[in-house]
C-alpha positions in Angstrom: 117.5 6.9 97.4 116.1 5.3 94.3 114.0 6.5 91.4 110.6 4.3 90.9 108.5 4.0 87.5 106.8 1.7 86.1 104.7 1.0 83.1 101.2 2.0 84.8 102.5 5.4 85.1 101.2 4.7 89.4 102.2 7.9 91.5 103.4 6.9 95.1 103.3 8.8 98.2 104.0 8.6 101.6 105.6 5.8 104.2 104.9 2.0 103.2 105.0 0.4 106.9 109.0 0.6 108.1 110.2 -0.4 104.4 111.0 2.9 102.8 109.4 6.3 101.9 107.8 7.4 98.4 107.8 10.8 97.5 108.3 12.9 94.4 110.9 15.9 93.6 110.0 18.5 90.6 108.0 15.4 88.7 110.5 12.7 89.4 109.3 10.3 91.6 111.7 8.5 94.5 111.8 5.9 97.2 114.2 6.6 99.8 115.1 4.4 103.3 113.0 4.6 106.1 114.4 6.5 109.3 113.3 8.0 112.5 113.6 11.4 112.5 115.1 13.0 114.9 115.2 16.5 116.6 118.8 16.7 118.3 118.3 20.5 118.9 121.6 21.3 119.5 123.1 24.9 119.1 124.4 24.0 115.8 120.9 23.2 114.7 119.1 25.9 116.4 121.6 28.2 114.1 120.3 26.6 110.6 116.8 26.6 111.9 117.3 30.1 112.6 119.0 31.1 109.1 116.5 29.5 107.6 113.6 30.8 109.4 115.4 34.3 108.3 115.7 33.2 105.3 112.4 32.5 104.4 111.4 35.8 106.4 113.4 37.6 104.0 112.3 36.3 101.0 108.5 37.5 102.1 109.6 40.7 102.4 110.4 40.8 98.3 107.6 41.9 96.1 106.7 39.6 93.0 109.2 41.1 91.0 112.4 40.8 93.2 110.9 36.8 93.9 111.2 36.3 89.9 114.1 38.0 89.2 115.6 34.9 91.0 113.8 32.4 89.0 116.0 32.4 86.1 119.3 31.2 88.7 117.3 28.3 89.0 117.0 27.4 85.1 118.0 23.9 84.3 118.3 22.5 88.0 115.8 20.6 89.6 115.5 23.4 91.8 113.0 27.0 91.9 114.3 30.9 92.3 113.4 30.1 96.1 115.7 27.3 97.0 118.3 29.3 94.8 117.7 32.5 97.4 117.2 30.1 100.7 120.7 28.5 99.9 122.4 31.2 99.3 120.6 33.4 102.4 121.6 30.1 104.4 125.3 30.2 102.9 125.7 34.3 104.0 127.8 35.3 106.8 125.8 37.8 109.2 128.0 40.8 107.8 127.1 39.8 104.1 123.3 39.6 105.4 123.7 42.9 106.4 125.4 44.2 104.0 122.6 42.4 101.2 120.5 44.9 99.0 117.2 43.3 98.0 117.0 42.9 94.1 116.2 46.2 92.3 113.5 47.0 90.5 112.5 48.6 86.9 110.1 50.3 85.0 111.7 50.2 81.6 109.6 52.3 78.9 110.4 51.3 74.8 109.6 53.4 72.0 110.1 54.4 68.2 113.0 57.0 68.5 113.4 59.7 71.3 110.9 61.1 73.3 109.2 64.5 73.1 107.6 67.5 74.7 104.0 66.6 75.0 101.3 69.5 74.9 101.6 71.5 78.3 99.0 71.3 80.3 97.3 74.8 82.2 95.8 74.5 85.1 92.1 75.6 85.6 90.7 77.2 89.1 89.6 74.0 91.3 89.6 71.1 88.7 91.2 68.3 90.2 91.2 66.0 87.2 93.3 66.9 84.3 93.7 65.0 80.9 96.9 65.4 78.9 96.5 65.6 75.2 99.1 62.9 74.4 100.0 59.5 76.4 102.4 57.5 77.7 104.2 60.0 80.1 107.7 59.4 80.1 107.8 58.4 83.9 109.3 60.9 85.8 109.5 63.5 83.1 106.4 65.8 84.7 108.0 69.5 85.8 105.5 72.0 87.3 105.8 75.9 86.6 104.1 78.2 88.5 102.3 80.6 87.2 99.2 83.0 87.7 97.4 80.2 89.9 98.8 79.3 93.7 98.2 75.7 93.4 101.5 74.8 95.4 102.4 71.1 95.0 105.2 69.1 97.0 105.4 66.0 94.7 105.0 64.0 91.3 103.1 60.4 92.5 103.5 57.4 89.8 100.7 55.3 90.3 101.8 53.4 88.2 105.2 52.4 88.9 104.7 53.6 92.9 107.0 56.2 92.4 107.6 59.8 94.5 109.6 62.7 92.5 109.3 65.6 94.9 109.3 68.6 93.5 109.6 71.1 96.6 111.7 71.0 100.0 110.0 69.6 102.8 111.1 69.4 106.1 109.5 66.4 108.3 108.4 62.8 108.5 106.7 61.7 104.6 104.0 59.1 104.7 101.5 58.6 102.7 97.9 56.2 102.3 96.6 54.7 99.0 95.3 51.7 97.9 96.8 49.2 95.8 95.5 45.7 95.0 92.4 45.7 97.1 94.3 46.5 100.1 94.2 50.1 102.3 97.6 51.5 103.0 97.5 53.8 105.3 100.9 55.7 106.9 103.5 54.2 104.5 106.6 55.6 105.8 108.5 57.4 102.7 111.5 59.6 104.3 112.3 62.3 106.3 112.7 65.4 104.8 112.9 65.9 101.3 114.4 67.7 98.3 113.3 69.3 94.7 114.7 65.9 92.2 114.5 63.2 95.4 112.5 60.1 94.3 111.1 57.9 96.8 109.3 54.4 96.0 106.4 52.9 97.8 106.2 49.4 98.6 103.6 48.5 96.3 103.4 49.0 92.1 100.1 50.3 90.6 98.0 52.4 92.9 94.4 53.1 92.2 93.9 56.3 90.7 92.0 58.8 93.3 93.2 56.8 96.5 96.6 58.5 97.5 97.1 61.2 100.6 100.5 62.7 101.5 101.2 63.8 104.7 104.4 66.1 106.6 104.2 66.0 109.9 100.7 64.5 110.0 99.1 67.0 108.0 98.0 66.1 104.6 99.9 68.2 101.9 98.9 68.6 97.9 100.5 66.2 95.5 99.2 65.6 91.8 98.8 61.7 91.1 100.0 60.8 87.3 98.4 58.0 85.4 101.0 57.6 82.6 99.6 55.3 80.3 96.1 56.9 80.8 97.4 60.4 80.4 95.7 61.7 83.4 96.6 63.9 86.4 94.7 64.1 89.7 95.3 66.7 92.7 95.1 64.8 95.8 94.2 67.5 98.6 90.5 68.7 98.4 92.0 71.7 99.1 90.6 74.5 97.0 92.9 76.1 94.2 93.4 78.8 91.3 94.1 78.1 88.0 97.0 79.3 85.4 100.0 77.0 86.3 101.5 74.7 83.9 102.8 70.4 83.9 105.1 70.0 81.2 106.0 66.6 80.5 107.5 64.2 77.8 105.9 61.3 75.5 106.7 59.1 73.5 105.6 56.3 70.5 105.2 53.1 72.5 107.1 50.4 70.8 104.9 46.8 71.3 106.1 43.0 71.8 110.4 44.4 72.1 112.2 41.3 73.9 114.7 43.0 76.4 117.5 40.2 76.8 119.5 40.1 79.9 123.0 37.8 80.4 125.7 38.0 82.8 128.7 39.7 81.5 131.1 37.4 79.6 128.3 34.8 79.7 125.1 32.7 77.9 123.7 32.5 81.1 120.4 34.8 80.7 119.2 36.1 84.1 116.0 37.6 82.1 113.8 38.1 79.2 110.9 40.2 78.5 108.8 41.6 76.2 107.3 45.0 76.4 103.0 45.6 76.4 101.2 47.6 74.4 102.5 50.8 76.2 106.0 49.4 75.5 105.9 48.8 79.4 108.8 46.2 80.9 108.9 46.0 84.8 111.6 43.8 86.0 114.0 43.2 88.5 117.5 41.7 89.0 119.5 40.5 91.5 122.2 42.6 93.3 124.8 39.7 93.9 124.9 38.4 90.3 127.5 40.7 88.3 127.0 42.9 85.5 125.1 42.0 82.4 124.9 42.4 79.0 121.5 43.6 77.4 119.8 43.7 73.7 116.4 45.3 72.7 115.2 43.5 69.5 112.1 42.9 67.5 112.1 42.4 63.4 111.0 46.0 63.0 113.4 47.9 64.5 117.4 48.4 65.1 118.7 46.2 67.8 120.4 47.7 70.9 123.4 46.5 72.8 123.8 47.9 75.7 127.4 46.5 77.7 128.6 45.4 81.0 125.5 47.2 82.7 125.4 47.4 86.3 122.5 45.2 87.8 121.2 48.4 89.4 121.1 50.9 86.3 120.0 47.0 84.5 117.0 47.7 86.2 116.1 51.5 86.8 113.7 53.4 86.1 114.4 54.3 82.3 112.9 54.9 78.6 114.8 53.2 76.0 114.5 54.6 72.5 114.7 52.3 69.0 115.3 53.2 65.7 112.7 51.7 63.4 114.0 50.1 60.0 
């Protein structure tokens, strides 16, 4: 195979009669010999078509996140996050296929110093819609009292981030409808059965506000949807309700434009970096195979944080990070 240029800057493609083949690779252009192909189709064969055909199955089944977090394996090769996860798929013994945990995924929230108790909110008789008096939520952070009312919810739903916190025992099959993206989910298997702290995670990130039903069993139960950059809380069943219960919840100062670094342990080799939005918002994902990792939060206007040998899992849970301004 041979690299072809010239001085016209001409782009070649294809077969030129039985005298070779022009293609290009990642911007480089080649000429290689021509050959027959061939189909032998023996078992041998039939077994790589077939890992890669899983392969590539796999790989669809990974959100946009999980897809990137491979990208950065691929950095200085002439190679993308794909071929990286198609090689190494193809490379995988059928117990370490089964054994392989797709990359995990984060919702990392940033701000100035800890987080606090923001103003609790109090239920009123049959109004769906509530709006906190300070935003972000710290995700996961909303706790439900009751109290004179007998509004009687099972779970916490994240649009956001697509997260389930249940916050009552439930006994049955968990599915649930929304819409995310344009597109109607309806029956999303979440679990069976269910406990007050679980936390469940649908297969899709930022869920339109007013679309999600929860169903036990079949029959639609009463969740509150939480908007936690918007500050807002919606009761999903149409169900009618009384007033005097109380959401507590945590917020915090959102810290903007903090670049979260991510290396492999004992390494330069970077397997990430972000910067968080305006609601001090990172969502990422990392690998599972890749090893621990070392991470620093910095930005010119506030203390940088080292965090050590971090497990690529608790890399990328669901977390709030608090800086120390200078």
């Amino acid at each position: 195979m041979v690299k072809v240029s010239n001085v016209f800057g001409d782009v070649y493609s294809g077969q030129v009669g039985k005298a070779g083949v022009f293609a290009s690779w990642r911007g480089i252009q080649y000429r290689r010999k021509y050959v027959i192909p061939s189909n032998p189709n023996t078992p041998a064969q039939q077994k790589v078509r077939n890992s890669f055909a899983n392969a590539v199955d796999k790989w669809h089944t990974f959100n946009s996140l999980q897809q990137q977090a491979y990208a950065p394996l691929a950095s200085g090769q002439p190679k993308t996050g794909y071929n990286i996860f198609i090689g190494r798929w193809q490379s995988m013994t059928e117990a370490e296929r089964q054994a392989y945990v797709s990359p995990y995924v984060g919702f990392i929230q940033i701000g100035a110093g800890a987080a606090t108790s923001g103003t609790p909110e109090t239920t009123v008789t049959d109004t769906r819609e509530m709006v906190l008096a300070e935003s972000p939520v710290v995700i996961g952070s909303c706790e439900f009292t009751n109290g004179t009312g007998n509004l009687d919810p099972q779970a916490f739903i994240d649009i956001k981030r697509g997260r389930v916190d249940f916050i009552d025992t439930i006994t049955g099959p968990i599915t649930i409808d929304y819409v995310a993206g344009g597109e109607t989910v309806v029956g999303e298997a979440i679990q069976t059965n269910a406990n007050p702290g679980d936390v469940a995670y649908l297969d899709n990130m930022d869920i339109d506000y007013k679309s999600v039903s929860l169903y036990v069993a079949s029959s639609e139960v009463t969740a509150i949807e939480v908007d936690i950059v918007e500050g807002k809380l919606y009761v999903t069943n149409p169900a009618t309700f009384t007033g005097g219960d109380t959401i507590d919840f945590e917020t915090y100062a959102e810290a903007e434009d903090i670049k979260m670094s991510i290396e492999k342990v004992n390494t330069s080799f970077s397997t990430g970096r972000f910067y968080s939005d305006e609601n001090g918002i990172i969502q990422l994902a990392q690998t599972s195979e890749d090893g621990n990792k070392d991470i620093e939060y910095s930005h010119p206007d506030f203390m940088s944080k080292i965090v050590a040998n971090v497990s690529p899992q608790n890399t990328a849970k669901d977390q709030y990070v608090a800086l120390t301004a200078l």
